[in-house]
N, C-alpha and C positions, 0 to 999 in steps of 0.2 A: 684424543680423536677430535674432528674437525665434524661439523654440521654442514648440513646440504646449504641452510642457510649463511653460514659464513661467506663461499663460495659465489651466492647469491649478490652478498653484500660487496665482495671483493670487486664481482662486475661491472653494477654501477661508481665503484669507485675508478675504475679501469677507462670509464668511458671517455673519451675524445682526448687519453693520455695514453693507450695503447690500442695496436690496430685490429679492428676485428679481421682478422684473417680467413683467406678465400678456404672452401674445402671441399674442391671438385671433382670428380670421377677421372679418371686413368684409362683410357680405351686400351693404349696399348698394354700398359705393365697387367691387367686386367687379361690380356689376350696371353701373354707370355708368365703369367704366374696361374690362373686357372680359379680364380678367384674376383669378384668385383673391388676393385680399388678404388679410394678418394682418401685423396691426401689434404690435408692438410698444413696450409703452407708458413707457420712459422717461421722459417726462414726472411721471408718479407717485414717483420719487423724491423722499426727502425736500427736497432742495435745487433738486427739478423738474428735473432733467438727468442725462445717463447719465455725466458729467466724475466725479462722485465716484467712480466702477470707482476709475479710473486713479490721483486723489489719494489713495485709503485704502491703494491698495497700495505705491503710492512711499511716504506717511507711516508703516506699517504696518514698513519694512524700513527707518527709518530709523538710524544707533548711536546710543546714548544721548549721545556730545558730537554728533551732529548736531540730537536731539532738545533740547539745552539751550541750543543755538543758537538758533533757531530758524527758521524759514522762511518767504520769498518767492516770489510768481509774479507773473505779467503774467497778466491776461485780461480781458474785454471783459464777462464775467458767471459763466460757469458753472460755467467753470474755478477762477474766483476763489470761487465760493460752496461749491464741495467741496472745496478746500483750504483754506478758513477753518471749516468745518463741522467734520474730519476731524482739524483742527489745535487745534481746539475740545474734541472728544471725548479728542484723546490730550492736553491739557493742554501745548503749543505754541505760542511765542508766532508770531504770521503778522502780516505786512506784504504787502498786494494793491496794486501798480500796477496801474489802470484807466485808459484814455485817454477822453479827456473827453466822447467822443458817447455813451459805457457808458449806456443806461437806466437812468434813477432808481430804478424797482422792483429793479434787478439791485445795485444800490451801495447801499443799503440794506439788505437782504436779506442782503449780505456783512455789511456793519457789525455788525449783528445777531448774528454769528454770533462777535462778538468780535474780528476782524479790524480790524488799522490801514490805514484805506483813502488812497491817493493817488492821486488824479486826475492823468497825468499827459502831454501830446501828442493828438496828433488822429488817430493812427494807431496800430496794433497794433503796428509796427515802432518808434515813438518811444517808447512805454508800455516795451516789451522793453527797448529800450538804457536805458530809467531805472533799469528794476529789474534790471538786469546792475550797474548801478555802484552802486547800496544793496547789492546783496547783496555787493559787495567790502565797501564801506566798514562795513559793520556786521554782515560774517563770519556771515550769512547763508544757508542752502541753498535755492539757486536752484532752483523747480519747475517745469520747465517745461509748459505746457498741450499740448506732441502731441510733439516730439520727444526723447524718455528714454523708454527700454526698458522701465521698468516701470509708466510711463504707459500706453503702449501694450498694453500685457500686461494693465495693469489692463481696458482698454477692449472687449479682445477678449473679455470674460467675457461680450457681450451676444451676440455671436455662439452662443458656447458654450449657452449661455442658449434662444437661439431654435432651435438644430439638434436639440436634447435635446428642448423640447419638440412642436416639429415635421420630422419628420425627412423629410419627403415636401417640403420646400421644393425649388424649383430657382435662385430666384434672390435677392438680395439689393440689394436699393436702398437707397443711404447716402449722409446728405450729406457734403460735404468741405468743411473749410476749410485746417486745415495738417495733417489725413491724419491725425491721432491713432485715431479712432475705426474708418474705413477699414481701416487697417492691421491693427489688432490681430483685427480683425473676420475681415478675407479671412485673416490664418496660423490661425485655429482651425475657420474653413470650407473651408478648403483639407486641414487633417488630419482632419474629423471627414466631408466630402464634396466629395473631390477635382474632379469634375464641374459643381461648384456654379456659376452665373454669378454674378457682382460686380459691380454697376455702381457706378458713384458718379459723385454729382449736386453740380455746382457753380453758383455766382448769376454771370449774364453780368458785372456790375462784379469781381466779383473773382472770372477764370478762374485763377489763377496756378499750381495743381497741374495744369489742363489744357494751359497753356502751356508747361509744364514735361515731362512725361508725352509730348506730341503737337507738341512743339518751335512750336507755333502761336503768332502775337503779338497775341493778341485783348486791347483795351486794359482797363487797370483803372479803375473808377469810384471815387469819393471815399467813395462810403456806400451800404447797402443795408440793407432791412429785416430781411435774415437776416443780421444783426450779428456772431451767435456762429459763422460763417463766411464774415465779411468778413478774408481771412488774407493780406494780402501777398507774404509769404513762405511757404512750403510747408517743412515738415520733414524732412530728408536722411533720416533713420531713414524715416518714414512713405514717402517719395518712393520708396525704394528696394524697399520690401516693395511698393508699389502697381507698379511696373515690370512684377514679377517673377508678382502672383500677383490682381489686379485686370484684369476684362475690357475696360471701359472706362470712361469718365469724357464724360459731358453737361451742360451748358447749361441754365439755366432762368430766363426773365426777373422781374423783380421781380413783374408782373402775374401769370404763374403763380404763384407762390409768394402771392400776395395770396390768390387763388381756393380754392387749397388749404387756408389758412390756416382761412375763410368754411365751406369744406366739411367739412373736420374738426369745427367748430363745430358746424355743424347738424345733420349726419350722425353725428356717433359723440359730438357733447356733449362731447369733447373740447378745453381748448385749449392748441394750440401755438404757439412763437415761430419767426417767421420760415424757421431753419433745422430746427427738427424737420417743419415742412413741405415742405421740400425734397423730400424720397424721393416724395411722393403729386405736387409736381407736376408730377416727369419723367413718371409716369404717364398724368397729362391732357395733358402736350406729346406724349409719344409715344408714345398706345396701339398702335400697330400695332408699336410694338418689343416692346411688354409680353401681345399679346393674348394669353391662355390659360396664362399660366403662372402658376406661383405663386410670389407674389412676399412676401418679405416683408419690409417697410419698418419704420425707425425711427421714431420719433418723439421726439427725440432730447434737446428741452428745451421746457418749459412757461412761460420766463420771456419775459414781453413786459409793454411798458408799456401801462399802459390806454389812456391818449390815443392810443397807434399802433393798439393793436386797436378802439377806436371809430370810427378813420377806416378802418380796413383794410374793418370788417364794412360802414359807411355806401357806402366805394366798392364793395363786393360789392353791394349793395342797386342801385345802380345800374347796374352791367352786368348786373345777374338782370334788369333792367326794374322793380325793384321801389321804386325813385326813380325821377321822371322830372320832367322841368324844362321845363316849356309858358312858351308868350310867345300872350299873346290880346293883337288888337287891337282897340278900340273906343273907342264913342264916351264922350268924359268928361262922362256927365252920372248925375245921381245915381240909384241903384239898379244901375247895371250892373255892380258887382265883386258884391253881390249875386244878378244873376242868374249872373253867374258863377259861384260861390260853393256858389249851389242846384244848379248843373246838374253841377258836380262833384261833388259829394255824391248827386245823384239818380241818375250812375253807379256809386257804390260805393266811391269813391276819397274819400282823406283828404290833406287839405290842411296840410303840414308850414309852407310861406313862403308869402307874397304882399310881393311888391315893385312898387309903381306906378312908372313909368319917362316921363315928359313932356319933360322939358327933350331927354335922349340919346336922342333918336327921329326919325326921319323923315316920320314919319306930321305929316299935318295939323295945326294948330292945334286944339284944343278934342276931338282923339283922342289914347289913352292904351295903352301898351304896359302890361302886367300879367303880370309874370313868377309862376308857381308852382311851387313844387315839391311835388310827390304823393305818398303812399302806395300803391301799388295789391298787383296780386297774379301781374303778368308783363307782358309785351308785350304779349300781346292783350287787356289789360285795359287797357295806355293806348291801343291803339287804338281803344276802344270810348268813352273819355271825348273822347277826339279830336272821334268821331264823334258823340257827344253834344253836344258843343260849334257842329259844324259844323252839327247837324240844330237850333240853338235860335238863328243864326244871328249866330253870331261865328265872326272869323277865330282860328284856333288853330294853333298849328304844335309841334312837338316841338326843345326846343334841343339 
C-alpha cells in the first residue's frame, strides 16, 4: 500500500514537468445528467493523458545505473507516450512494447517522442510477457503501466489536484482498467476527505477488476473502443488499495461510452478517447445513482484515432435521429428519384446517399426501392419528411 505522503511527494516532484490541469463545473452535462458536474481535464496534458503523473515520478526516482540503462514498458498508448516523453526529457534510452490493435495516432505519437517502438501480440497480457523478456535480455527497468508504487503515487496527484481545487466534491467517478489511476486517486481522497464516495467505471468486455473486487464471472471481450482500459489482468497493488478504500466498481457498454464520447464533443468541445469517457457514461447509465451530487469526473486521455472518432460521431448522428436511412418505393419511370429528391429537400432535410435497389426487391417489375440516407435536425424532423413523402404520394418507411 502506498501513503498519503508518497503522493504528496510525487507532487512536488511533478511540478513545472506536468500540467496541473483545469477542473471546472459542467453547466450543461450538469443540466442533462441531474447531478453537479466538474471535470477534470487531463486530456490537455502534453501527451493527452493523465499516465505521465505516474511515469515522471518512477523516471524522476530512478539511480543513475538505472538511468544508463535504460527503460521498458508495455502499453496500449498512454502509458507508452508518458514514458517515452519523460524518458525523452531526462535523456533515457526507452523501448515501448505495444500490442498490435494500439491506434496508429497512439504509436506514432510514441515514436515521435524518441522511443523504440515494438508492436507486439493481440493482447495487453502477450505485449507484457514480451516486454518482461526484453527487459531481462537487455537489463532493462521494467515500467510498469498501474502496478509499481510509484506509478501509482505518481497518478494520485490528480486526486490531490481536484480536492485542493474543489473541496466541496462528494464523489469521484473513474475509469478502470488495471487500477493504476483508481488507486492512487482513492489513498489521497481518502486522506484529504475521509467521506468522499469512489466509484470506478469499467467497459462490460473487459470487467476483470470487477470480477475480481465482486468475485463475479462476467465474460471478457476481445476489444473495446476504451482501449486504454482494455486490462485483462488487474494490478495486485491497485486491487488491494481498491478492496480497502474504493466504494464500488460499474459496468458501462460500449454504446454508452460511444454517446459520451459524442457528448463531450459537442457539449464541452472537448475530445476524449474511449476511456476518458468512461466516468460521464456511468453517469448517463445511472443517473439515479448520481442525482444531486457532485461528482467529479476524469477525463482521463485525449488520444483516439480519427477513423474510430468519425465513425463513433456518424453512429452518434444516428441515434440523435440526426442520420436517418429511408427506403421509398416506386414506380421506375423517369423523374421520380427527382421528385423524390425535391420533396426531401422541400422539407428541410439534406441528402448524404441515394442508392437505387431493382434486381434485391420484391416489388413489381418496372418498381424501384431507393434507399437514402438524410441529414435532418432529430426525430421529428424525419418524421415530418416521412410525412412529406407520404402527402406527395410515395411509399416511405424508416429503415
Amino acid at each position: 500500500m502506498i501513503e498519503f505522503s508518497n503522493i504528496q511527494q510525487a507532487a512536488l516532484r511533478l511540478q513545472e514537468h506536468v500540467l496541473r490541469t483545469p477542473c471546472v463545473a459542467s453547466r450543461t452535462l450538469s443540466d442533462i445528467t441531474g447531478a453537479q458536474v466538474f471535470l477534470k481535464f487531463e486530456n490537455l496534458q502534453f501527451t493527452a493523458s493523465f499516465k505521465e503523473r505516474g511515469a515522471c515520478n518512477k523516471l524522476a526516482q530512478l539511480t543513475p545505473q538505472e538511468r544508463a540503462r535504460g527503460v521498458i514498458a508495455m502499453s496500449a498508448g498512454n502509458h507508452a507516450q508518458g514514458v517515452a516523453y519523460h524518458a525523452q526529457r531526462l535523456g533515457l534510452r526507452a523501448v515501448i512494447v505495444m500490442p498490435g490493435f494500439t491506434p496508429g495516432v497512439k504509436v506514432e505519437r510514441t515514436r515521435g517522442f524518441g522511443a523504440e517502438i515494438v508492436l507486439f501480440g493481440s493482447t495487453l497480457d502477450e505485449a507484457r510477457a514480451h516486454a518482461l523478456l526484453l527487459a531481462e535480455q537487455q537489463q532493462l527497468v521494467f515500467v510498469h503501466p498501474y502496478d509499481d508504487p510509484d506509478i501509482v503515487a505518481g497518478q494520485g496527484t490528480v486526486a490531490l489536484e481536484m480536492l485542493q481545487d474543489l473541496p466541496e466534491l462528494d464523489t469521484l467517478v473513474v475509469a478502470v482498467g488495471g487500477g493504476g489511476l483508481i488507486a492512487g486517486m482513492a489513498t489521497a481522497a481518502r486522506a484529504l476527505k475521509p467521506g468522499i464516495e469512489i466509484i470506478g467505471v469499467q467497459t462490460t468486455r473487459f470487467p476483470a477488476m470487477v470480477n475480481a473486487i465482486k468475485g463475479t464471472q462476467h465474460p471478457q471481450g476481445n476489444s473495446s473502443i476504451a482501449e486504454g482500459i482494455a486490462v485483462g489482468t488487474p494490478g495486485q497493488l491497485p486491487q488491494a488499495i481498491i478492496r480497502d478504500k474504493v466504494n464500488d466498481l460499474v459496468l458501462v457498454d460500449e454504446g454508452d461510452i460511444e454517446q459520451a464520447i459524442v457528448m463531450l464533443l459537442e457539449v464541452e468541445k472537448t475530445l476524449v478517447e474511449g476511456a476518458g469517457a468512461a466516468g460521464l457514461a456511468a453517469l448517463l447509465k445511472y443517473p439515479e445513482r448520481f442525482q444531486g451530487k457532485r461528482i467529479g469526473l476524469v477525463l482521463c486521455g485525449g488520444n483516439i484515432d480519427p477513423l474510430l472518432l468519425s465513425a463513433i460521431i456518424e453512429r452518434g448522428m444516428v441515434r440523435a435521429g440526426r442520420l436517418a436511412r429511408l427506403k421509398v418505393s416506386a414506380r421506375d419511370v423517369p423523374g421520380t428519384l427527382a421528385a423524390i429528391t425535391a420533396t426531401v429537400a422541400g422539407a428541410g432535410a439534406n441528402i448524404n446517399e441515394v442508392h437505387h435497389q431493382r434486381a434485391f426487391t420484391t416489388l413489381a417489375a418496372q418498381n424501384v426501392e431507393i434507399e437514402l440516407v438524410i441529414q435532418t435536425r432529430g426525430p421529428q424532423h424525419v418524421a415530418d419528411v416521412l410525412q412529406a413523402l407520404a402527402d406527395a404520394g410515395l411509399q416511405a418507411q424508416l429503415i
